[in-house]
C-alpha positions in Angstrom: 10.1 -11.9 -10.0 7.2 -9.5 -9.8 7.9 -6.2 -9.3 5.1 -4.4 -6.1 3.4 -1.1 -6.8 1.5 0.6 -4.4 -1.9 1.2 -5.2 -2.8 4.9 -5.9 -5.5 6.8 -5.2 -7.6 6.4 -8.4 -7.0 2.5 -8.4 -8.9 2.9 -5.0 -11.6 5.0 -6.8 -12.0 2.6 -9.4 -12.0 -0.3 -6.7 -14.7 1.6 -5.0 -16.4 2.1 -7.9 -16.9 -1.5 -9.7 -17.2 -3.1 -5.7 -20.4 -0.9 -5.6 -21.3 -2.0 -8.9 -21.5 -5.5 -7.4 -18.2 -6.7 -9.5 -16.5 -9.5 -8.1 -12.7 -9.5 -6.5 -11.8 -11.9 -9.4 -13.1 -9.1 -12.1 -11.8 -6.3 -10.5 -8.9 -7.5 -10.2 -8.4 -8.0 -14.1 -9.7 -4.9 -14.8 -7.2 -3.0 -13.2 -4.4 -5.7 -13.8 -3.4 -6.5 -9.9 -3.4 -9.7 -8.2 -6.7 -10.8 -6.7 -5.0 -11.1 -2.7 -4.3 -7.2 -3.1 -8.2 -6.5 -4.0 -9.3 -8.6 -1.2 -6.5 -7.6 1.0 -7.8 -3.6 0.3 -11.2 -4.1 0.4 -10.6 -6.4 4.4 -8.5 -3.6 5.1 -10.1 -0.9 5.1 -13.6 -2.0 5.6 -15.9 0.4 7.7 -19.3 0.4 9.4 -20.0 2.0 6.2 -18.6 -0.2 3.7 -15.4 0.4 1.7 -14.1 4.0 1.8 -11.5 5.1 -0.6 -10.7 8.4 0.7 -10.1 7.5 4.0 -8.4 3.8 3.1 -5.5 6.5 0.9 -5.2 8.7 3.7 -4.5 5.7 5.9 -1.8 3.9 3.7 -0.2 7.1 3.3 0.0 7.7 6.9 1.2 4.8 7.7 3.7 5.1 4.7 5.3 8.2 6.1 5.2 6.6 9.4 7.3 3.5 8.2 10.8 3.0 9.6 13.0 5.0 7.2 16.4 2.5 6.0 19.7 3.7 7.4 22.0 5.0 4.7 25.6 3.8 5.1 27.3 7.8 4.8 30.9 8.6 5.8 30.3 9.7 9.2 28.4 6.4 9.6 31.7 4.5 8.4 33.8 6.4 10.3 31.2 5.6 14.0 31.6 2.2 13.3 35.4 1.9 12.7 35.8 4.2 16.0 33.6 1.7 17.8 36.0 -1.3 16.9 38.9 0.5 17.0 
């Protein structure tokens, strides 16, 4: 199974860069050794009236990153809510 990694800001640079080159999805994607879906996906994404923006396509993903539902950590007092609730 294949592990996901986020893209980072200077993959988007580079993504910016060899897309305004006139590269193809298929090349950039081996060039920067991601799956082709995640170039296309990026590049649908975060498409503007102005074409591809990387600054503002990071600043999005990270928003929406630190807006993502955080997991629930199973702690003591957690343990001890639910044992009091079917008690």
């Amino acid at each position: 199974m294949r592990s996901y990694n986020r893209l980072t800001y200077d993959v988007r640079c580079q993504i910016y860069a060899l897309n305004k080159i006139g590269m193809n999805q298929n090349k950039i994607a081996k060039e920067l050794h991601v799956n082709q879906s995640t170039i296309s996906q990026e590049l649908l994404r975060n498409l503007g009236q102005r074409g591809y923006r990387y600054k503002q396509a990071h600043k999005i993903a990270m928003e929406s990153r630190s807006n993502a539902q955080k997991s629930i950590k199973m702690t003591a007092s957690m343990e001890d809510l639910i044992e009091e609730k079917f008690d």
